[in-house]
DOTORZA-328287 format. One record per residue: residue in three letters; x, y, z of N, C-alpha, C in turn. Coordinates in steps of 0.001 Angstrom, whole numbers, plus 500000, padded with zeros to 6 digits. Example, Ala and Ser with C-alpha at 12.3 -4.5 7.8 and 13.67 -1.06 7.14 Angstrom:
 type    n.u    n.v    n.w   ca.u   ca.v   ca.w    c.u    c.v    c.w
  Ala 513190 494310 507800 512300 495500 507800 513200 496700 507800
  Ser 512850 497750 507080 513670 498940 507140 512900 500030 507870
***
This chain:
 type    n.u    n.v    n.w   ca.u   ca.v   ca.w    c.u    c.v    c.w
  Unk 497160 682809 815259 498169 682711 814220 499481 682282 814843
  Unk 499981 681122 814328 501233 680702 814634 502394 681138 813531
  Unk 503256 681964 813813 504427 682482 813063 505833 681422 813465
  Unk 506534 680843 812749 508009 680377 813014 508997 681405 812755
  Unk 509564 681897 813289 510910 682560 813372 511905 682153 813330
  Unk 512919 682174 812567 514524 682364 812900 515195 683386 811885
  Unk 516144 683685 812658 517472 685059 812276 517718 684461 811358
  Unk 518029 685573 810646 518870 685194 809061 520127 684496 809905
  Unk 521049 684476 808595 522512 684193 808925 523316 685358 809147
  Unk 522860 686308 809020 523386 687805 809063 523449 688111 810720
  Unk 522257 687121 811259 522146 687747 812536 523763 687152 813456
  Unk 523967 686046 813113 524998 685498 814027 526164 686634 813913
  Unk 526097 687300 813013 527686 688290 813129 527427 689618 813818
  Unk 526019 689693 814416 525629 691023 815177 525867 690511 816680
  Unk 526485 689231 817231 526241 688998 818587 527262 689712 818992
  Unk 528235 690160 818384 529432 690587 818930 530060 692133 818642
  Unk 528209 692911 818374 528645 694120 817956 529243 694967 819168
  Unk 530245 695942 818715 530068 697122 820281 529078 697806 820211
  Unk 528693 698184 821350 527839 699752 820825 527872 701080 821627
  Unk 529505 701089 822025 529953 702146 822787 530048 703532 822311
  Unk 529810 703051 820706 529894 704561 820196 528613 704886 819395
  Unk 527291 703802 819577 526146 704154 819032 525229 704604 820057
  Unk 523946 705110 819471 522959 705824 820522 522412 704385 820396
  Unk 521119 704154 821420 520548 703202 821953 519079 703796 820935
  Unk 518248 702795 821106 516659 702115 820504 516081 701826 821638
  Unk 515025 702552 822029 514313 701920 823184 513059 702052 822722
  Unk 511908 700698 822401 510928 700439 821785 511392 700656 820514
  Unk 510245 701431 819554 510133 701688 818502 510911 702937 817886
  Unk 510443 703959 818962 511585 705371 818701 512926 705691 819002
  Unk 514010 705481 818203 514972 706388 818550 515392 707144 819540
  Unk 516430 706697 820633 516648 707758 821864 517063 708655 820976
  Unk 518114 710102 821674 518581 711103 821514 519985 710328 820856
  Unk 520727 711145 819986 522169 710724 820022 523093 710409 821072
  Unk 522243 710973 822317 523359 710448 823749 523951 708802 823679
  Unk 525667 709471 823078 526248 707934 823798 525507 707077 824771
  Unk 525615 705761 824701 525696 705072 825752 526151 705362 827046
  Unk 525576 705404 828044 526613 705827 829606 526491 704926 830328
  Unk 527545 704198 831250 528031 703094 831820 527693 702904 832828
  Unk 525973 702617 833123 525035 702280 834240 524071 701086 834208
  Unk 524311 699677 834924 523665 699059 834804 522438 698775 835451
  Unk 520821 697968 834955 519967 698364 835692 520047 697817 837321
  Unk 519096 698570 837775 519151 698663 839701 518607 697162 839779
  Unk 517924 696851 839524 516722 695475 839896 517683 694498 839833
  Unk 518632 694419 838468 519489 693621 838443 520501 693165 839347
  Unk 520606 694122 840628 521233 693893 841512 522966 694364 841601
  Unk 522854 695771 840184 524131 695938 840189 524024 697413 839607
  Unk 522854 698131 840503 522821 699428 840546 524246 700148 840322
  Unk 523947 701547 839752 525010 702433 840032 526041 702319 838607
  Unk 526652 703829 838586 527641 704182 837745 528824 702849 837799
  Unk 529057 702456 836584 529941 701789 836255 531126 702462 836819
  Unk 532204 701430 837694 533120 702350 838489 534263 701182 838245
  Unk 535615 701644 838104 536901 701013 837991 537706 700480 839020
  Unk 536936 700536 840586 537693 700337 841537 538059 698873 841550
  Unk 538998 698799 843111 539082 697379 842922 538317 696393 843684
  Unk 537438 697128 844006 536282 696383 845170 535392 695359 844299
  Unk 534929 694181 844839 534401 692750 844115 533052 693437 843342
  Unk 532592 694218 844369 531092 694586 843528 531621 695528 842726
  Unk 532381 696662 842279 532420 697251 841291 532791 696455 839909
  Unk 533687 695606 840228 534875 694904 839160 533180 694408 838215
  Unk 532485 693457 839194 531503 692891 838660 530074 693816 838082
  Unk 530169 694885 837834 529395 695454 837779 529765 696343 836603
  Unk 530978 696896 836390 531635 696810 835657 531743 695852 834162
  Unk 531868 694725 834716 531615 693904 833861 530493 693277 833215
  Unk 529702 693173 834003 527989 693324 833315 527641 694162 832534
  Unk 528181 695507 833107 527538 696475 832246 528511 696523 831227
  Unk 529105 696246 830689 530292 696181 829876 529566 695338 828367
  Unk 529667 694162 829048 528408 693132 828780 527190 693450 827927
  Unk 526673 693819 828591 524899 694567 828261 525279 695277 827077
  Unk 526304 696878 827291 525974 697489 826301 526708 697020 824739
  Unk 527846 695858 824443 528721 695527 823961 527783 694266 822991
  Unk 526435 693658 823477 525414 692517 822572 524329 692771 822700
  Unk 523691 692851 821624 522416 692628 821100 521539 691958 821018
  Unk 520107 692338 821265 519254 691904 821327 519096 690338 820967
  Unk 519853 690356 819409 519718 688949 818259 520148 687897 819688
  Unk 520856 688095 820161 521281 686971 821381 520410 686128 821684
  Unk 519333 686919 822188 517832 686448 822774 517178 685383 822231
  Unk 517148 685373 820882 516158 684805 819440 517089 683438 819574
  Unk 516521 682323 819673 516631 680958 819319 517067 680998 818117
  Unk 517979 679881 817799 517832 679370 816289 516485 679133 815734
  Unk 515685 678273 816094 514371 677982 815377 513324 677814 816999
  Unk 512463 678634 816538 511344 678293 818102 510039 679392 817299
  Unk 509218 679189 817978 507922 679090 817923 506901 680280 818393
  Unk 506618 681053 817616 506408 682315 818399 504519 682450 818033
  Unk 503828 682705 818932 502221 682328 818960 501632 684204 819023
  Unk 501120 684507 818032 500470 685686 818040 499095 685701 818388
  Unk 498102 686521 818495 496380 686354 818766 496293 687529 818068
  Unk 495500 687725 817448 494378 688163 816757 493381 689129 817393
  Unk 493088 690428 817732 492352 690784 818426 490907 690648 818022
  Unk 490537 690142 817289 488956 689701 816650 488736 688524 817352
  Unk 489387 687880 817888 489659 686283 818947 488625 687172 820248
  Unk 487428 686155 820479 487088 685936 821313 488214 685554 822945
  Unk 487818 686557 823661 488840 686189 824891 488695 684719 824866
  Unk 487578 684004 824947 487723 682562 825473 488809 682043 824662
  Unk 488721 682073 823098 489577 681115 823014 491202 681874 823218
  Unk 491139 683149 823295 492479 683737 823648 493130 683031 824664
  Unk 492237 682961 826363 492922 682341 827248 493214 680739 827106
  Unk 492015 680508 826447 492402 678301 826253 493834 678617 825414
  Unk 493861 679337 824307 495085 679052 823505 496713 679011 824481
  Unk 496349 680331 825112 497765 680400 826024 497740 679175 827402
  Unk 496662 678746 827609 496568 677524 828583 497273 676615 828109
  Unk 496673 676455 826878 497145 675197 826224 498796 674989 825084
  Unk 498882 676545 825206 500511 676514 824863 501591 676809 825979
  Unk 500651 676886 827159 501607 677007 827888 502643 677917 828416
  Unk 501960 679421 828135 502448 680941 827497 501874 681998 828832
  Unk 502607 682547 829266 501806 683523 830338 501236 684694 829486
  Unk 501674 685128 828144 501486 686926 827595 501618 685993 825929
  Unk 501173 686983 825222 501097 686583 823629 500723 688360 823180
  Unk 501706 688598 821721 501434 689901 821370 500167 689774 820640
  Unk 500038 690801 820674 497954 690852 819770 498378 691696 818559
  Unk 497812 691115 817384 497929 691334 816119 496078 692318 815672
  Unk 496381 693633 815346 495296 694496 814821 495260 694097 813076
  Unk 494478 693361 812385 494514 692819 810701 493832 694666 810270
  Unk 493264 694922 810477 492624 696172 810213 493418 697552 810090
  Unk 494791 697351 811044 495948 698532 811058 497221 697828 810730
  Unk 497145 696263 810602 498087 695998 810294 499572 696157 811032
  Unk 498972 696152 812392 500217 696214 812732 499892 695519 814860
  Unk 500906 695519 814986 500958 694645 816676 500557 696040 817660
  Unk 499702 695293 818456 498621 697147 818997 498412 696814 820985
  Unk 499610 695217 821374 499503 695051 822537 500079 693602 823119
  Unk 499930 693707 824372 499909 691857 824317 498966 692128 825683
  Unk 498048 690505 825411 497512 690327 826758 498169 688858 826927
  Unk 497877 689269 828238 498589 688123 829419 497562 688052 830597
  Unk 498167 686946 831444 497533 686307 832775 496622 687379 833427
  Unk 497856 688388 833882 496650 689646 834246 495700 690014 833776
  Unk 495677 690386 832805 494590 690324 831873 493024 689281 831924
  Unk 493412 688065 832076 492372 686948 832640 492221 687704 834075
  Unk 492793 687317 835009 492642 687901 836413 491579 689179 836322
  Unk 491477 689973 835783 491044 690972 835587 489337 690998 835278
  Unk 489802 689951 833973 488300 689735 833552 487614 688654 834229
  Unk 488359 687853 835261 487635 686910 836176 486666 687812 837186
  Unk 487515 688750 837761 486949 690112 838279 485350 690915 838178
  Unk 485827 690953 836482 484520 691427 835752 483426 690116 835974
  Unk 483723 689358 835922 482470 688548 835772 481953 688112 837199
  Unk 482794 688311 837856 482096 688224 838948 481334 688954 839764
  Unk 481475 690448 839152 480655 691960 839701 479692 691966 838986
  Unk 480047 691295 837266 478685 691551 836305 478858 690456 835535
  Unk 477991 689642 835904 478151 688229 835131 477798 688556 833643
  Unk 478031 687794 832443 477722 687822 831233 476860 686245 830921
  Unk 476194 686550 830132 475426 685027 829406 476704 684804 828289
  Unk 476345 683137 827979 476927 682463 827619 477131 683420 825863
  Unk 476322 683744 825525 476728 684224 823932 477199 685479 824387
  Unk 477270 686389 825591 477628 687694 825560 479138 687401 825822
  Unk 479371 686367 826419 480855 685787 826345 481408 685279 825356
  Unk 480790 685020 824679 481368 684389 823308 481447 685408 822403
  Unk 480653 686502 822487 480798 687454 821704 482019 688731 821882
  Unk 482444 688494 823599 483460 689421 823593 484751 688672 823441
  Unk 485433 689899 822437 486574 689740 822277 488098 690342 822181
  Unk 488664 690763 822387 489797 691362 822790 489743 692423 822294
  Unk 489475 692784 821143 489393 694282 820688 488099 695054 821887
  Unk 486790 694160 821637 486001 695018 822527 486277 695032 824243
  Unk 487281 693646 824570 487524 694043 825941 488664 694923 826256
  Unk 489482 695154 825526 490117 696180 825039 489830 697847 825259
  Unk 488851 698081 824647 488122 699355 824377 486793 699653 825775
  Unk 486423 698372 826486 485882 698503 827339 486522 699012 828576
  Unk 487685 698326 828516 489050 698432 829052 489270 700035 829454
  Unk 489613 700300 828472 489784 701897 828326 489066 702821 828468
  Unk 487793 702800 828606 486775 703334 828611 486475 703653 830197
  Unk 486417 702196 830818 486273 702528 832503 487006 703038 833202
  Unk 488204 702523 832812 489775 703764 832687 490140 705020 833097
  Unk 489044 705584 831591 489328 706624 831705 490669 707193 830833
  Unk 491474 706207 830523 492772 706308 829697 492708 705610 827954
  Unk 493420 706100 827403 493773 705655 826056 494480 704226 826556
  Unk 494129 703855 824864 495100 702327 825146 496625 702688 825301
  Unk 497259 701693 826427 498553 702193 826121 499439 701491 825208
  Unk 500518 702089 824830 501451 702395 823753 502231 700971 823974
  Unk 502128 700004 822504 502718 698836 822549 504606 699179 823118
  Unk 505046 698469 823612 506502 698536 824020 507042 697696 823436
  Unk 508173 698062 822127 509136 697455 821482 510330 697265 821509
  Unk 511108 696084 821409 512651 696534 821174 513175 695797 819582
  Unk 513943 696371 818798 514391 696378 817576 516001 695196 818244
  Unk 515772 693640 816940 516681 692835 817326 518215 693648 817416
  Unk 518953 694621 816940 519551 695435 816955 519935 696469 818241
  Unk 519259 696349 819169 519115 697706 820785 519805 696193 821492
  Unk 520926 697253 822029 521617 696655 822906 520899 695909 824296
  Unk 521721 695251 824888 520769 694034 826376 520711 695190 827234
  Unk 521365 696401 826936 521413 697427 828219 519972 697511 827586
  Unk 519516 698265 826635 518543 699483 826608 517296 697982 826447
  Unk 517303 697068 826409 516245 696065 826549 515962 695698 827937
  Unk 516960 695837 828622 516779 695595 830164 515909 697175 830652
  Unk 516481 697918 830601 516118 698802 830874 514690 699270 830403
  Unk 514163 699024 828928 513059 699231 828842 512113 698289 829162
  Unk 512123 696666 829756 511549 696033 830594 511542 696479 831978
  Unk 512313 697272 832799 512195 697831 833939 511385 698891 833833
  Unk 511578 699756 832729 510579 700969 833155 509326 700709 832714
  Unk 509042 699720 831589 507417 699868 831830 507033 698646 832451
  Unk 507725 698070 833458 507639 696888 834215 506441 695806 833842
  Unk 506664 695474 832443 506422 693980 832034 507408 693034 831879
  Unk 506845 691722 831728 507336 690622 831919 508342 690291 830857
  Unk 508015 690597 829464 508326 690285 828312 507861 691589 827679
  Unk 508634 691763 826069 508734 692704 825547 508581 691806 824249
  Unk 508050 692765 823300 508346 691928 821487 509565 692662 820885
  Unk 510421 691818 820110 511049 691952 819535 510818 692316 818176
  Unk 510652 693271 817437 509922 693412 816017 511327 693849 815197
  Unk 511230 693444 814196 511610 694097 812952 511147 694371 811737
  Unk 511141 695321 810451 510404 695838 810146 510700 696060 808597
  Unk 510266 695670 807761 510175 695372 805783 508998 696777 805343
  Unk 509336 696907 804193 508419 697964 803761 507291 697157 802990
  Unk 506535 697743 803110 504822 697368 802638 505072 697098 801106
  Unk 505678 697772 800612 506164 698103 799043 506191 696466 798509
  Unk 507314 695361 799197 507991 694187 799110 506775 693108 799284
  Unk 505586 693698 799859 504283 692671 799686 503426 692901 798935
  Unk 503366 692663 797805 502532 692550 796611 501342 692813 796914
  Unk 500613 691860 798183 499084 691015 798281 498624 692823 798899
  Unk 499628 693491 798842 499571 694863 799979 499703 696237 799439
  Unk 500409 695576 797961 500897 697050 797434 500070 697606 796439
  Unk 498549 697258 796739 497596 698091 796084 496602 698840 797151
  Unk 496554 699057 798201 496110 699638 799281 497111 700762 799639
  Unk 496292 702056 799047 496957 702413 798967 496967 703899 800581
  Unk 496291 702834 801750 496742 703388 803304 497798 702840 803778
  Unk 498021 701883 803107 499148 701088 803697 500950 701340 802456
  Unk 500368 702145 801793 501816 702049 800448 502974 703316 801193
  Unk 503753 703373 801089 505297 703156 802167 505432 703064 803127
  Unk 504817 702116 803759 504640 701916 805786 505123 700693 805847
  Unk 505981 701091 806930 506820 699559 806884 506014 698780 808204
  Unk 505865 697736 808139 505116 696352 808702 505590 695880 809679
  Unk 505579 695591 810976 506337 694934 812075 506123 693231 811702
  Unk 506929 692688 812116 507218 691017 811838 507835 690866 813437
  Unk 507316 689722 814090 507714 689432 815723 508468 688424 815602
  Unk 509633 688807 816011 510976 687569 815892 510742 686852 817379
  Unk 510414 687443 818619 510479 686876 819829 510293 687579 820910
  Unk 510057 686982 822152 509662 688230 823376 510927 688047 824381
  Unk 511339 689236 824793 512347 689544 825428 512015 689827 826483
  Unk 512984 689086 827504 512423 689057 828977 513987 688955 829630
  Unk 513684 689449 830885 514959 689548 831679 515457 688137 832148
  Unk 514839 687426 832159 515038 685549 832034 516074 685460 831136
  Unk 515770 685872 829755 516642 685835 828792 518287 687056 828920
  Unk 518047 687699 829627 519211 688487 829768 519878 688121 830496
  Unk 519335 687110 831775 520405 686671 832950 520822 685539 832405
  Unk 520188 684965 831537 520874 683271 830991 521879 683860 829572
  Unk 521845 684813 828997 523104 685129 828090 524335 685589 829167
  Unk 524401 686086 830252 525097 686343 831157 525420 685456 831431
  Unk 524831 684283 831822 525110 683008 832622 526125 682466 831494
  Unk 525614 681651 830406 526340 681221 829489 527470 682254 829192
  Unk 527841 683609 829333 528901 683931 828751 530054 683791 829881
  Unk 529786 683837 831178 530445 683600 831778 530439 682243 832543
  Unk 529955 680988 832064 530024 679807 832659 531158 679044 833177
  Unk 532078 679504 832101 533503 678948 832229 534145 679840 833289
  Unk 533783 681064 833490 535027 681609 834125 534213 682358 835287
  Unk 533638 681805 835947 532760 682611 837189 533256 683527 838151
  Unk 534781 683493 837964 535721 683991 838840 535468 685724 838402
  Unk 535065 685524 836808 535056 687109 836739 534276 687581 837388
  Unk 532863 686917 838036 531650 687966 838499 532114 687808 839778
  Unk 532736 688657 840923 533410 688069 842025 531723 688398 843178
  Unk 531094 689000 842461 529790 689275 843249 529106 688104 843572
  Unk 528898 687226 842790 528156 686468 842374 528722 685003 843368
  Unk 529873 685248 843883 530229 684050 844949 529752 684275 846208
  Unk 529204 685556 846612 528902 686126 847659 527310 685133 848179
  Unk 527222 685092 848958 525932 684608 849915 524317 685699 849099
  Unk 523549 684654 849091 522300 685683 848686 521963 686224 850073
  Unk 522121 686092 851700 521911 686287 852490 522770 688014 852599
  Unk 524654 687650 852231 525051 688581 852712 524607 689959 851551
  Unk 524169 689629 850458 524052 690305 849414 522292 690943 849572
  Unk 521630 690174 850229 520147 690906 850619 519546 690792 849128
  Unk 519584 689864 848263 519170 689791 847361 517545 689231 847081
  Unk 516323 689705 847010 515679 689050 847480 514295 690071 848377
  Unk 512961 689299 848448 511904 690016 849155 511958 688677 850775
  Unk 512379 689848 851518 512478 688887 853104 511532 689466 854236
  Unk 511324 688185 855137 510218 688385 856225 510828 689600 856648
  Unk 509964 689905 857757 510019 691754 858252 510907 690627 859816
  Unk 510423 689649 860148 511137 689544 861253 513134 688366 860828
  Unk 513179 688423 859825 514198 687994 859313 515753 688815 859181
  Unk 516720 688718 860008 518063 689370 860515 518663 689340 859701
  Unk 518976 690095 859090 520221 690437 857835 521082 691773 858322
  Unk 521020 691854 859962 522045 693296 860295 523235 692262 860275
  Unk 523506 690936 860857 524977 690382 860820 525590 690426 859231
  Unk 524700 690114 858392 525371 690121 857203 525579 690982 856571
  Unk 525244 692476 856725 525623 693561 856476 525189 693600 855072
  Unk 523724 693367 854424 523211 693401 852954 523667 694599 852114
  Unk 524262 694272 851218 524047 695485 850380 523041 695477 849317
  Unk 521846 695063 849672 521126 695298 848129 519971 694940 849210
  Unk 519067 695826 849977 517620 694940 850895 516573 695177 849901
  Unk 515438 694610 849664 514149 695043 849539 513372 695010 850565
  Unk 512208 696459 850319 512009 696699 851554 510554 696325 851105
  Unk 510394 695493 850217 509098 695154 849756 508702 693788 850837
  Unk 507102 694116 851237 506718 693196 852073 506551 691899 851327
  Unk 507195 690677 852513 506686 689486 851488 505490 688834 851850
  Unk 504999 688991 850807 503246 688323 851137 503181 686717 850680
  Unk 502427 686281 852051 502101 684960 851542 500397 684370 851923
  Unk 500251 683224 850953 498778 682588 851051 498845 681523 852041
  Unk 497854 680892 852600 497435 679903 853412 496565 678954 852059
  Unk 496554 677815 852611 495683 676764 851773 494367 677168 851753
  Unk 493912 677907 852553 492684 677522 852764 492470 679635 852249
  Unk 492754 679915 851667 492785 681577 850993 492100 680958 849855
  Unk 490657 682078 849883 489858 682064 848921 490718 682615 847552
  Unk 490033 681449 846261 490901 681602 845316 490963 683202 844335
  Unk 489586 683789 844973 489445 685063 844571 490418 686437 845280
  Unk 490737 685986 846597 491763 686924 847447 493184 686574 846718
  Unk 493435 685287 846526 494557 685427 846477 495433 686071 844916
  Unk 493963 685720 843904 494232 686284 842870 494651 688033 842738
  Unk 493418 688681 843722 493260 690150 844152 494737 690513 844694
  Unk 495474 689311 845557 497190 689641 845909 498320 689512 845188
  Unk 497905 688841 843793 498823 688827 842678 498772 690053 842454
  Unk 497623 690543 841700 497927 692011 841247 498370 693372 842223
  Unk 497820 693365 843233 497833 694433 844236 499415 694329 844475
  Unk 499952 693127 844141 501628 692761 845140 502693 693384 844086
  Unk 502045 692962 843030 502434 693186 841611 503518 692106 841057
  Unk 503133 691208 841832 503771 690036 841278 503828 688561 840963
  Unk 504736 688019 840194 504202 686815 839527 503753 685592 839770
  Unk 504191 685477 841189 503950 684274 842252 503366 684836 843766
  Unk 503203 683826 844528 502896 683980 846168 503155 682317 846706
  Unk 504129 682088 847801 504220 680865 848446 503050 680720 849300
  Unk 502769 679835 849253 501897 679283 849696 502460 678433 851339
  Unk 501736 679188 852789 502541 678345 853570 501426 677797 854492
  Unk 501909 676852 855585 501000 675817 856369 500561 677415 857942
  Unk 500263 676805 858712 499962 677650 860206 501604 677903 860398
  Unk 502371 677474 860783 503329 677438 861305 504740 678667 860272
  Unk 504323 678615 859006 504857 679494 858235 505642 678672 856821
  Unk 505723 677000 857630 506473 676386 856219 505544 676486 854908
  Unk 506535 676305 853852 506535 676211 852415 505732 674999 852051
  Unk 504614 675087 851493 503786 674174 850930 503864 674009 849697
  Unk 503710 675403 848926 502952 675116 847604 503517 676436 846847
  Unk 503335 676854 845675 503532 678576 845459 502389 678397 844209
  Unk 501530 679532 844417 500292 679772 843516 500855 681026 842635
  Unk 500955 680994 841412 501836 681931 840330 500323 682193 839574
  Unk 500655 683488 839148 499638 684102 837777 499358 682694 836450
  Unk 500330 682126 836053 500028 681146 835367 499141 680218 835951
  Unk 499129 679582 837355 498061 678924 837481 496805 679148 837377
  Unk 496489 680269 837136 495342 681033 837291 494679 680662 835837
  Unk 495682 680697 834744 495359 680078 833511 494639 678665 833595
  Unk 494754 678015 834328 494591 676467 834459 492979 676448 834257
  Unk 492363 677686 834730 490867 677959 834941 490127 677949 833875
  Unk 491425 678347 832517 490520 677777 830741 490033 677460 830267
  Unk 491081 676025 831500 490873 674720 830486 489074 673909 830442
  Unk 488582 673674 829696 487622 673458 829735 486355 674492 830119
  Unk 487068 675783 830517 486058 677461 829929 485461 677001 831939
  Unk 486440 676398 832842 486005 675956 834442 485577 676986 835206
  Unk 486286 678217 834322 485723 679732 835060 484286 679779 835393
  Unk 483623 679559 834285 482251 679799 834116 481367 678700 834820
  Unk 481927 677533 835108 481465 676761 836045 481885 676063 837263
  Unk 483035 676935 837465 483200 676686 839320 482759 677552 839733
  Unk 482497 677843 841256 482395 678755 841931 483339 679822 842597
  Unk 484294 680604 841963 485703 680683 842815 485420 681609 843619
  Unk 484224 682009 844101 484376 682643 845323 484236 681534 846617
  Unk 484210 680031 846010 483704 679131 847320 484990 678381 847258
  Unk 486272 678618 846470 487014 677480 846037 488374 678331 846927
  Unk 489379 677206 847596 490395 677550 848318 491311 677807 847429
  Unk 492896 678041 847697 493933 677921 847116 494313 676486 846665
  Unk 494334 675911 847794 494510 674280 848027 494070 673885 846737
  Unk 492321 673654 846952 491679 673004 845664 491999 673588 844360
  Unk 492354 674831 844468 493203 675411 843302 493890 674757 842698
  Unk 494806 674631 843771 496195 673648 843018 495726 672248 842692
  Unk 495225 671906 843321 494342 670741 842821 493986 670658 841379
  Unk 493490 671509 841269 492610 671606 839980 493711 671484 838863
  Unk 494936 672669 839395 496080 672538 838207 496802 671190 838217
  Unk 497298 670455 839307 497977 669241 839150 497064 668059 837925
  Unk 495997 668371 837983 494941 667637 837104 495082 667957 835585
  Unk 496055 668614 835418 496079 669416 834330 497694 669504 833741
  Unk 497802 670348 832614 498806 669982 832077 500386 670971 832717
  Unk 499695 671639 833742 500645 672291 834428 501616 671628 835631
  Unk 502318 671010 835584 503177 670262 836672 503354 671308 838300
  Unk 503202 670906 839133 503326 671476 840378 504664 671235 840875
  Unk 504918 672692 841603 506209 672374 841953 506396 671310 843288
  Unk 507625 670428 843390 507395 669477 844494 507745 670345 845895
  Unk 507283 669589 847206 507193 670484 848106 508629 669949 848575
  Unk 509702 671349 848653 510864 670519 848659 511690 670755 851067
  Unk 512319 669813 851205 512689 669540 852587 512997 670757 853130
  Unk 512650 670977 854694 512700 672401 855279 514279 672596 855395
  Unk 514475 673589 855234 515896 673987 855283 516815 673691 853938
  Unk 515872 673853 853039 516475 673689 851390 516047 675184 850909
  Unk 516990 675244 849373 516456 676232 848393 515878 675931 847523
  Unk 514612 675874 846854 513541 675332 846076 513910 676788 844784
  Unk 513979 675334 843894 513918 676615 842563 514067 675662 841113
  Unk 513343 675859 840506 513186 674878 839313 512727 675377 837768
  Unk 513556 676741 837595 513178 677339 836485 513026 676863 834849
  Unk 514124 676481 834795 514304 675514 833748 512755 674347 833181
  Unk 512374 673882 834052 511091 672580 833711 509891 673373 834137
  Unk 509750 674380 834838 508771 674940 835604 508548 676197 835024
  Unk 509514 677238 834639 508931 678484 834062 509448 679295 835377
  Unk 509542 678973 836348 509228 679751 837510 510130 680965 837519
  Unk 509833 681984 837664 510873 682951 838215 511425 683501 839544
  Unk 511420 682740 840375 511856 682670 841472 512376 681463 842051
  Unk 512958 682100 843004 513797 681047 844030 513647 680977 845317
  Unk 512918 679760 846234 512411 680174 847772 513833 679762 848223
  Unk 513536 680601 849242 514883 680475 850213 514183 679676 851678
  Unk 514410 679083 851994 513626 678415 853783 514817 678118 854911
***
């Protein structure tokens, strides 16, 4: 199901609400009445109590968070764009061709039976079930026959756990409490729902499990992509305010860096102490998938013997495997990274170019990518 979205006209006069004196919305439920308190998130790179000093990182931190809790969600939502739901009665196959072929890492899943949005699957999700089929292969109709509800429930079952609890934010919850609830249940994207009473749909208001329950409607998915580019644009003109932000990504430690890489001269204030993992060309395409998830993250560079930057193999490429249902007839326990990428350049996914040693490679905008190599 393809839904079009756009904000009323009502929405343009919410970009500029405060909300210093309202409680916050995180998902679907209602926080506590606790004011807002003046802490922006850690990941963001501007940890810590909002503080008045006159030091560059407070001023700017300060001001972000100022930022965050002062606009709303509506920010996020395009004028007019294109928002792709699935169906959990959808056979996975065509679940993953659809997001191949739109070009989508995650899509929320629509329950017709409860009437209401009950998840989203994404890339991981494929990764997962590439997994499955390779411990327990399925015939061609037992694949065609599963479909997201039953891989779903199969899901849960081996588990051991209930399904978990869709994560919402209401166009209305400030960029603080949207940032923040993308950090704590550390997905990529979030849905944006808002919500009409059942009453106002006729085709609905004789069922009578569904008569005063109000209906979620998906305006858009909210992602921290989208929170750093309303930042960006609000301060484009005047960069001088973020005085952080002139600083070196080196001296600032911003970033996952080699274990043998010197950042005591620059005195980092922000290290990760997360190892950075990388693939070789010749990394079976099944390991390296197994290091997306285990790493817990969205990409891996891809480097030669020597350590340079070749290539970067992302969870989306992994989609590329759809197209034409190739899962089921390559071999990917015999297939490299290399021929991997291969396979995607053949395809409607553009590869990133391999850019000159001693450059910063980063091409978010045409590419999707969420990262930036440093060499």
């Amino acid at each position: 199901k393809q839904i079009t979205a756009e904000p009323s006209a009502s929405s343009s006069s919410c970009m500029d609400w405060t909300s210093s004196n309202t409680s916050e919305t995180v998902g679907n439920n209602p926080a506590s009445s606790t004011p807002i308190t003046g802490s922006a998130p850690a990941s963001l790179g501007l940890a810590g109590d909002v503080c008045t000093g006159n030091s560059d990182p407070e001023v700017s931190r300060s001001r972000v968070a100022e930022f965050l809790h002062r606009h709303t969600a509506y920010e996020l939502i395009p004028e007019s764009a294109k928002v792709v739901v699935l169906d959990t009665a959808l056979p996975v196959q065509q679940a993953f061709h659809a997001l191949f072929e739109q070009g989508l890492p995650s899509a929320p899943l629509w329950d017709e039976s409860a009437m209401d949005f009950v998840g989203i699957i994404s890339s991981s999700d494929f990764i997962n079930i590439l997994h499955r089929l390779r411990q327990a292969p399925l015939s061609n109709e037992e694949l065609e026959n599963l479909t997201i509800s039953k891989w779903r429930h199969e899901l849960s079952s081996s588990e051991g756990e209930g399904f978990r609890r869709l994560v919402s934010v209401r166009p209305e919850d400030s960029l603080h409490a949207v940032a923040r609830t993308l950090l704590h249940c550390g997905f990529n994207s979030v849905p944006i729902l808002t919500f009409s009473s059942m009453m106002e749909d006729k085709a609905l208001v004789d069922q009578s499990s569904f008569k005063g329950r109000e209906i979620a409607q998906l305006l858009h998915l909210a992602t921290l992509d989208g929170i750093f580019a309303s930042i960006t644009r609000h301060y484009r003109h005047t960069p001088s305010a973020l005085p952080l932000l002139t600083q070196s990504i080196g001296h600032l430690g911003v970033g996952t860096y080699r274990e043998d890489f010197d950042l005591s001269g620059k005195q980092p204030q922000i290290v990760n102490k997360t190892p950075l993992h990388t693939l070789l060309p010749t990394t079976p395409l099944t390991v390296a998938m197994s290091q997306l998830l285990q790493a817990g993250v969205s990409a891996l560079p891809v480097v030669d013997e020597q350590g340079l930057l070749v290539d970067v193999y992302a969870r989306s490429d992994v989609m590329a495997l759809a197209r034409g249902e190739a899962y089921s007839r390559l071999p990917l326990d015999e297939i490299s990274v290399s021929q991997a990428l291969g396979y995607c350049a053949g395809g409607n996914n553009a590869r990133l170019p391999t850019p000159p040693v001693g450059s910063a490679s980063s091409s978010p905008s045409s590419s999707g990518s969420h990262l930036v190599y440093l060499l």
